[in-house]
Structures are given as C-alpha cells and as structure tokens.
N, C-alpha and C positions, 0 to 999 in steps of 0.2 A: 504494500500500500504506500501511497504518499506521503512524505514529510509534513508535516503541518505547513512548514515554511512553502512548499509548492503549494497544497490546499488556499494557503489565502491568498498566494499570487495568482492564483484560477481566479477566485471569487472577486478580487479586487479587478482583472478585468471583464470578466460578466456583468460584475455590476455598473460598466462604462459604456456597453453597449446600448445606444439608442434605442428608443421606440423606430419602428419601421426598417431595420437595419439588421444584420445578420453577419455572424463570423464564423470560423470553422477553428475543428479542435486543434488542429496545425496552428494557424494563426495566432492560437492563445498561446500554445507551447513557444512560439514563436517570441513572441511578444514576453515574456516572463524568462526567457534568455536556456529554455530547453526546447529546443527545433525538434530533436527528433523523440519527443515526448507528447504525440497526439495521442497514442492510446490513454497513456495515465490519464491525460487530461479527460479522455472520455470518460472513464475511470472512476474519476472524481466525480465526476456531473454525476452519472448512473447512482452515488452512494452519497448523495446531497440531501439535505433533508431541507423538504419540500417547505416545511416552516418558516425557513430562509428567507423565501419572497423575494430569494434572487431568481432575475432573468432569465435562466438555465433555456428555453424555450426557444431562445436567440443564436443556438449552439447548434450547426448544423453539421455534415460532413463536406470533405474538399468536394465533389459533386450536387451537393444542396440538397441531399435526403434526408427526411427528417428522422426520429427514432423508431424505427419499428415499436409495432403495440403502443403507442403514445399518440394516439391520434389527438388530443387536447392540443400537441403544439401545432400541430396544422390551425387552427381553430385561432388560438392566440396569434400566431402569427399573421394569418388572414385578416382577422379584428385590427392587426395594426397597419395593415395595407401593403404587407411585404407581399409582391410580384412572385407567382411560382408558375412554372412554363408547363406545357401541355403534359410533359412525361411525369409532371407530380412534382420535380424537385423546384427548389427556391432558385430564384433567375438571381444566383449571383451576380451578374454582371451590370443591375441596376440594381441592387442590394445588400452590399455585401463591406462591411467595415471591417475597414486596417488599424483601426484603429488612436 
C-alpha cells in the first residue's frame, strides 16, 4: 500500500481539479513527482473513503474510461458538462486538466 506521504499528495491534487475538467491516474502520478506510479495512484482512489467529499469522480484512465461498476461517475461527470464521445469514454481533448 501507499505511504501516507503519496496518499495526501493524490488527495491534494484531486482536490484541485475543476468542476467540468478531468485528469488521469498518470497525470497525478505525474504531477506529485512519481511518473511511473499510475497504478498506486488508482490504488489509492479505489481505497478512499467516500466520506472525503473529494473529487475522486474526476479521475479517469489515459483513454477517458471511467471505473467499471461505478456508473454514478458517468452521472457526476455529465451533471458537470464534461464532453464524452460516442465510444462512452470522456473527450479528453476538450476536457482534460494538466493541471
């Protein structure tokens, strides 16, 4: 499992993600200075407790599919006017924050 110290470097960027906007687990790994730590960072989300009332919703994959079995973040995400293209995944390329 994760460090604590990687845990709140996830949450502190989720929680800087826009309404209407979208990042992937690369990106945050990215962004918190472990590139090749996408999984954890899924990881992490999957074992977040939903009490939080962080973002998590806004966490997509590098293709822009959302979580299997979790149809609620299609739902949020729609509610916010995030753009998803006819195959079902989120139109990164007008949606998609670097942060």
């Amino acid at each position: 499992m994760a460090s604590k110290a990687f845990i709140d470097s996830v949450y502190s960027v989720i929680k800087r993600i826009p309404k209407g906007k979208v990042t992937t687990y690369g990106q945050i790994a990215y962004m918190i200075q472990h590139p090749k730590n996408a999984r954890l960072v899924g990881n992490v989300l999957k074992h977040t407790d939903r009490t939080l009332n962080l973002p998590c919703h806004r966490v997509v994959n590098s293709a822009g599919r959302t979580v299997p079995g979790w149809p609620e973040q299609i739902t949020l995400l729609q509610q916010e006017q995030v753009p998803f293209k006819k195959n079902g995944c989120v139109d990164l390329k007008q949606s998609f924050w670097q942060g």
